[in-house]
MARPASE-134120 format. One record per atom (N, C-alpha, C, O): atom name; y, x, z. Coordinates in steps of 0.05 Angstrom, whole numbers, always signed. Layout:
residues N
atome_yy_xx_zz
CA_Y_X_Z;
...
//
This chain:
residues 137
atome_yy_xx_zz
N_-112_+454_-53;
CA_-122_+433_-70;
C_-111_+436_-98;
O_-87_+441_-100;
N_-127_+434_-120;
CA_-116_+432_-146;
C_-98_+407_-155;
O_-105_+384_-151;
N_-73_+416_-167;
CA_-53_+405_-169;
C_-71_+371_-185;
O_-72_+348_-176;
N_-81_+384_-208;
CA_-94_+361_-218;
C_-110_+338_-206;
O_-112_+316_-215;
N_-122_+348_-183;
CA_-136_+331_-160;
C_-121_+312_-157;
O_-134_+291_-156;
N_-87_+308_-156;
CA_-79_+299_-137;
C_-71_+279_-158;
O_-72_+255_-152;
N_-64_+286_-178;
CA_-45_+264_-195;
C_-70_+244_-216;
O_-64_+223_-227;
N_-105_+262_-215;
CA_-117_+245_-216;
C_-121_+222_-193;
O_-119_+199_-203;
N_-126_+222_-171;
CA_-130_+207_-148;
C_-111_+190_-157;
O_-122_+168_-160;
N_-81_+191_-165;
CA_-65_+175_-166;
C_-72_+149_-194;
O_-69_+125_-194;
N_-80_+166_-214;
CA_-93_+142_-237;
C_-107_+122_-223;
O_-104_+98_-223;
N_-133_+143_-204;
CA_-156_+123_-198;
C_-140_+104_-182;
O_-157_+90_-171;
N_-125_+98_-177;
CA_-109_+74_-156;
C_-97_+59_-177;
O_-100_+34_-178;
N_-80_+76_-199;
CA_-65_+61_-228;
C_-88_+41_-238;
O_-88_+16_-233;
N_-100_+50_-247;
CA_-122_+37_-262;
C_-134_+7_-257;
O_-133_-9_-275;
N_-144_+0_-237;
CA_-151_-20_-221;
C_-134_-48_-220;
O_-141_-71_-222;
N_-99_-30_-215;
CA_-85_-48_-219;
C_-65_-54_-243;
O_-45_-69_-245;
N_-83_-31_-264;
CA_-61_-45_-288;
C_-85_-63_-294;
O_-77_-81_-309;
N_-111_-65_-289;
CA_-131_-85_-300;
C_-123_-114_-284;
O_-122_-134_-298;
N_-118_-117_-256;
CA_-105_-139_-247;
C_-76_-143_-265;
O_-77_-160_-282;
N_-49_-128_-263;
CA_-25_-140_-277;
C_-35_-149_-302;
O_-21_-167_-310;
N_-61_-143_-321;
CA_-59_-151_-342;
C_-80_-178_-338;
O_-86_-183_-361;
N_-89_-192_-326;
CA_-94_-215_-319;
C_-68_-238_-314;
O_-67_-263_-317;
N_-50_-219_-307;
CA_-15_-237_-301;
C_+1_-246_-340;
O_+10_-231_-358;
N_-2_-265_-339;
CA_+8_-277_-364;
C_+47_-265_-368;
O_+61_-264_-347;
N_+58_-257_-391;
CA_+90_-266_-392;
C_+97_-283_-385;
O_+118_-283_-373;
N_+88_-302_-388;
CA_+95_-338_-387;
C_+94_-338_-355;
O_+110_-356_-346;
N_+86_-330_-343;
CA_+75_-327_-306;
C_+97_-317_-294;
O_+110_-329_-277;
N_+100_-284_-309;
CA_+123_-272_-293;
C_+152_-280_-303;
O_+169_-272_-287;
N_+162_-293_-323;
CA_+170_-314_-346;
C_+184_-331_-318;
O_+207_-326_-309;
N_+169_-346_-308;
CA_+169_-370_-300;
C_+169_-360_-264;
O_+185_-376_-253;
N_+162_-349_-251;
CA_+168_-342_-232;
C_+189_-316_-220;
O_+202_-312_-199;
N_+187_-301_-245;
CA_+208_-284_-240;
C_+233_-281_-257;
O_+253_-266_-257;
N_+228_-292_-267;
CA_+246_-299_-297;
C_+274_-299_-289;
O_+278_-290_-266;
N_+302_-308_-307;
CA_+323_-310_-309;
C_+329_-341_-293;
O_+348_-345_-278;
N_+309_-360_-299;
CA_+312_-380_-292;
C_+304_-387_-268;
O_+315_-408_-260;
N_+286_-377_-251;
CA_+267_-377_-230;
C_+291_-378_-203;
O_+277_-383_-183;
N_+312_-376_-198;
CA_+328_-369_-180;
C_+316_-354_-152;
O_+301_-335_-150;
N_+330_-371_-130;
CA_+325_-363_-114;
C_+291_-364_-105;
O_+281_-346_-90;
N_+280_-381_-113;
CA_+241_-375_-112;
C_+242_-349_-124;
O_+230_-332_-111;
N_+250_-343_-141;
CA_+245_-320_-154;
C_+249_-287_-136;
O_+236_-266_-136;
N_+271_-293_-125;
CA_+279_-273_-113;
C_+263_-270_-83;
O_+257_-249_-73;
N_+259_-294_-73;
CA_+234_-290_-49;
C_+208_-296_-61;
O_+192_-310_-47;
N_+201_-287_-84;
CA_+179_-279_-92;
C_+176_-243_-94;
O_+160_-227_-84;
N_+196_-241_-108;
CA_+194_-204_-109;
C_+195_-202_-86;
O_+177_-188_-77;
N_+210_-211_-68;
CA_+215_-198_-31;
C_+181_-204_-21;
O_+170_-189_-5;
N_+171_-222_-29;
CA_+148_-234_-10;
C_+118_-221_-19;
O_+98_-221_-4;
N_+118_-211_-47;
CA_+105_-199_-64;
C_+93_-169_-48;
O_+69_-167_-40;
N_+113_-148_-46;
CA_+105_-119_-31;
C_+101_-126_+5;
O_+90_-109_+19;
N_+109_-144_+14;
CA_+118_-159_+42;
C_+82_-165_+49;
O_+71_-156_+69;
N_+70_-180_+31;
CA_+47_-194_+41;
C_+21_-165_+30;
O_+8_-154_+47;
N_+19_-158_+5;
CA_+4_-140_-3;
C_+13_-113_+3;
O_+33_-103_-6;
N_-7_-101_+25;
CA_+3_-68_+33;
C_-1_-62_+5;
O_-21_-72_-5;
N_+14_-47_-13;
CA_+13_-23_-40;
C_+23_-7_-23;
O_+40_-10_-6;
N_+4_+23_-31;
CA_+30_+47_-31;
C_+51_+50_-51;
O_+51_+38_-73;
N_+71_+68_-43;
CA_+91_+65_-52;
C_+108_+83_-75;
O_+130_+85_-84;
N_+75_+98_-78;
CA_+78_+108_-107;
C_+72_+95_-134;
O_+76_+102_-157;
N_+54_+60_-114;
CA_+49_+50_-139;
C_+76_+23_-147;
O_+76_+1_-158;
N_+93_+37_-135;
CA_+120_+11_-142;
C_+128_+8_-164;
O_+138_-12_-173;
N_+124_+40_-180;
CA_+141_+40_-201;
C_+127_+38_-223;
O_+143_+43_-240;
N_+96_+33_-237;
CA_+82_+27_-250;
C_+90_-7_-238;
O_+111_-14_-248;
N_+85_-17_-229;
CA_+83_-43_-221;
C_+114_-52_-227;
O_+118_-71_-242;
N_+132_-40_-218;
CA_+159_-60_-225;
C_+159_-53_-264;
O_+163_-70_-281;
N_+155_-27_-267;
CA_+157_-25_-296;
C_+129_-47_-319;
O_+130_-50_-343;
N_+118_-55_-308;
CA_+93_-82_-312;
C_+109_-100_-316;
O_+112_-112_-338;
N_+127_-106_-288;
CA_+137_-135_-283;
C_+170_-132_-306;
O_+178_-152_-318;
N_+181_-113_-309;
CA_+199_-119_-320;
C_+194_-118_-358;
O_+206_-134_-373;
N_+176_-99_-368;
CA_+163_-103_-387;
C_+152_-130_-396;
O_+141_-130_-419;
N_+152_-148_-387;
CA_+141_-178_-376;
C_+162_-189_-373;
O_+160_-206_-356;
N_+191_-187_-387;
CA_+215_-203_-376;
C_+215_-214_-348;
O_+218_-238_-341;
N_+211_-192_-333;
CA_+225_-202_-297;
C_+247_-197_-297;
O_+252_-176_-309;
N_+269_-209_-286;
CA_+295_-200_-289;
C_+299_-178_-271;
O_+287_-173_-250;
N_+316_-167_-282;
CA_+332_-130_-267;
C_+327_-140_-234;
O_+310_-132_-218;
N_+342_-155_-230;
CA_+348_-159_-207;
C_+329_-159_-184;
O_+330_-144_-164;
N_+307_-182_-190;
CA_+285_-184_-182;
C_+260_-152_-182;
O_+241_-145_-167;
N_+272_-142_-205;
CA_+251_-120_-203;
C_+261_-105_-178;
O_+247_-98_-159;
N_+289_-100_-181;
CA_+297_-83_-155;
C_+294_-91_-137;
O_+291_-73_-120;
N_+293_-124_-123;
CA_+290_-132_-96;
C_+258_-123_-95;
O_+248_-121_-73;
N_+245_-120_-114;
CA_+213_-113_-101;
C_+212_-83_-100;
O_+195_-74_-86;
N_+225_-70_-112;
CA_+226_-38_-95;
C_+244_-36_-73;
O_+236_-19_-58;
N_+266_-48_-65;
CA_+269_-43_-45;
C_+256_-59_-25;
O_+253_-47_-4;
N_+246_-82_-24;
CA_+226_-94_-8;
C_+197_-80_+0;
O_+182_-91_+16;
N_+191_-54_-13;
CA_+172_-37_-10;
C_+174_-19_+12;
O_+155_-4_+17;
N_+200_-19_+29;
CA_+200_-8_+56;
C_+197_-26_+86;
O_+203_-20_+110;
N_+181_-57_+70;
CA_+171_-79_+85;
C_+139_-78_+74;
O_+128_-78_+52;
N_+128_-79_+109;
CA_+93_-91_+97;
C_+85_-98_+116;
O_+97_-91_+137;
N_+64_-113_+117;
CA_+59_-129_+145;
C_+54_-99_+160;
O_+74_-94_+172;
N_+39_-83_+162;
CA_+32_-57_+177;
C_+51_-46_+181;
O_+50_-34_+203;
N_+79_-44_+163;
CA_+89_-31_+174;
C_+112_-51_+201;
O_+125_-38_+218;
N_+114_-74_+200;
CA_+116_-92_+218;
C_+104_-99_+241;
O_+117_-105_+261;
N_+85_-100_+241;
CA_+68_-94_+260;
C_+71_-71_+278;
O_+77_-76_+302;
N_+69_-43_+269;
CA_+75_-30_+279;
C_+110_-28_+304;
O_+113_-18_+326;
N_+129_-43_+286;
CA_+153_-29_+298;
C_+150_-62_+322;
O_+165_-67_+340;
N_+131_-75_+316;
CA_+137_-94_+343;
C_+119_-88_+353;
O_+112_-105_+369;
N_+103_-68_+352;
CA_+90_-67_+386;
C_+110_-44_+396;
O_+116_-46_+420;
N_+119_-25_+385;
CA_+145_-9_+394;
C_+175_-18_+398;
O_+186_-13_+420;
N_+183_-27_+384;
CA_+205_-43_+385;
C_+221_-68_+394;
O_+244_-71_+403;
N_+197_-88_+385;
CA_+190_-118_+406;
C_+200_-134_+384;
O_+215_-125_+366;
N_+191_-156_+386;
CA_+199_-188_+356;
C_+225_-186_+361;
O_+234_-185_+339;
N_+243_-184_+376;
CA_+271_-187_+366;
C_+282_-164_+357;
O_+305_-167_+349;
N_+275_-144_+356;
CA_+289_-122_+347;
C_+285_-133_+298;
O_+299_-138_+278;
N_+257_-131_+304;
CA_+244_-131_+277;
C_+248_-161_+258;
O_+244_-163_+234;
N_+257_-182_+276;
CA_+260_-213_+254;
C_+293_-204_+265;
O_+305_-226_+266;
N_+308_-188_+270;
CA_+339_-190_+276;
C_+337_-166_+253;
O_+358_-165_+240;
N_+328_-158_+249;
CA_+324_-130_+221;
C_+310_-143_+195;
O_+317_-135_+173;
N_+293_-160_+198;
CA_+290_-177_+172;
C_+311_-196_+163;
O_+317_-198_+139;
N_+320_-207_+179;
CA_+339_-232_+183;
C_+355_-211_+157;
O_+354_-212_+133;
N_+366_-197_+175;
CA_+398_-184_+165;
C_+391_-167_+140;
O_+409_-161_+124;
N_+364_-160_+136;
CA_+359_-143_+115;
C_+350_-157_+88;
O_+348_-143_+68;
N_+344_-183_+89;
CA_+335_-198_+62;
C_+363_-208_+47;
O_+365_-203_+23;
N_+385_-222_+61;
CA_+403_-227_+42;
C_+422_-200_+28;
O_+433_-200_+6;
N_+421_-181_+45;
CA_+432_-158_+38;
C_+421_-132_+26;
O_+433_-110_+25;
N_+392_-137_+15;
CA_+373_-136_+3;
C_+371_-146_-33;
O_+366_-134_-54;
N_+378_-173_-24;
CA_+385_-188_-54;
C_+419_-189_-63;
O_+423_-191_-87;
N_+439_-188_-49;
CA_+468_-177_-52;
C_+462_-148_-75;
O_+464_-149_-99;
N_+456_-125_-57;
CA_+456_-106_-69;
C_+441_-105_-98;
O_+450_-96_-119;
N_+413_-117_-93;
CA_+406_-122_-128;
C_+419_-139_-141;
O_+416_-131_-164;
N_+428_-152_-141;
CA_+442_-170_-152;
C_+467_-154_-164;
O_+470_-154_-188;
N_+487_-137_-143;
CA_+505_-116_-155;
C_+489_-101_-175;
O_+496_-104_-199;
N_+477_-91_-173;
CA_+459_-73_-187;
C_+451_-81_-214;
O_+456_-67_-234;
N_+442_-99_-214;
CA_+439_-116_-246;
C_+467_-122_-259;
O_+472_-113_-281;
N_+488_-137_-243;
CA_+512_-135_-260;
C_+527_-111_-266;
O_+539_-110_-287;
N_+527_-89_-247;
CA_+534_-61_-258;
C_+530_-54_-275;
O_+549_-47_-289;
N_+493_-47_-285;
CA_+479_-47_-298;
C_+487_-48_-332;
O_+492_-33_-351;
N_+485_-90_-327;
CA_+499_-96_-357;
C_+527_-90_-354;
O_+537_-90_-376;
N_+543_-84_-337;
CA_+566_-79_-343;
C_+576_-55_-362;
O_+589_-54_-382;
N_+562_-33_-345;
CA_+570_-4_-359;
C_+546_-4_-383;
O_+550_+13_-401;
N_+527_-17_-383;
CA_+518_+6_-406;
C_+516_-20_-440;
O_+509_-13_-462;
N_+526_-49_-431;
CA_+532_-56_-453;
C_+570_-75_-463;
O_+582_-84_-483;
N_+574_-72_-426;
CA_+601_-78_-439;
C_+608_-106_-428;
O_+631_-115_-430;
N_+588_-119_-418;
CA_+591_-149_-422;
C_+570_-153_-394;
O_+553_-136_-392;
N_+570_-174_-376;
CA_+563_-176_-353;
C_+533_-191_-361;
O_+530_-187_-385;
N_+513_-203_-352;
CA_+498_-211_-352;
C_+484_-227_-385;
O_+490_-251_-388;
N_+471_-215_-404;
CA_+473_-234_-419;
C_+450_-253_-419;
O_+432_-250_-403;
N_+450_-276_-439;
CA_+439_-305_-433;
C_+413_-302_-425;
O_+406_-311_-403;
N_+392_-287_-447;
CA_+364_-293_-431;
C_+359_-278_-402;
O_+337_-273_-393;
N_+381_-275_-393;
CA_+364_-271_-361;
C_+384_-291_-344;
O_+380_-295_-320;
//
């Protein structure tokens, strides 16, 4: 297959959905994902890749949308790592696995999910300006 084949195929999927993100206002992602949005905010990015199958090459056009859009760090990262959650792929591990294996693996995996981004954002501002979180987020 020609190399170009492949990374066109990948626009034709880009495309579509930078025409939906640009339907999404600042003031939208502002206000739901924002600095101020707290914890709604953060089970929005989790609930966001959770309910809509995306593949998962399109995470990073999409979180780079949402943070371009003042979403806070944090939030952007709980929605890429929430990208190894989708209803299909849930589905799947409970007809193999069974409902308690998979809500005892969600359970334990959403607060420690948002822990780790949460480190991640204060690291973040830590090393590369010196000073821990600043005001607008």
């Amino acid at each position: 297959m020609n190399p170009n084949a492949r990374s066109l195929s990948a626009v034709w999927f880009q495309r579509p959905l930078d025409d939906v993100l640009s339907w999404v206002s600042e003031e939208m992602v502002q206000k739901y994902l924002g600095g101020g949005s707290g914890i709604k905010g953060a089970l929005s990015a989790f609930g966001f890749p959770l309910l809509i199958p995306i593949p998962t090459f399109m995470a990073f056009p999409i979180g780079n949308t949402l943070y371009n859009r003042k979403a806070r760090l944090a939030f952007v990262c709980i929605f890429f790592e929430a990208m190894a959650f989708s209803i299909i792929s849930l589905l799947i591990e409970v007809q193999f696995l069974g409902t308690v294996w998979v809500s005892t693996r969600l359970l334990l995996s959403i607060p420690i999910i948002m822990a780790i981004s949460l480190l991640n954002e204060w690291l973040y501002f830590r090393l590369r300006f010196g000073s821990p979180i600043p005001k607008q987020y």
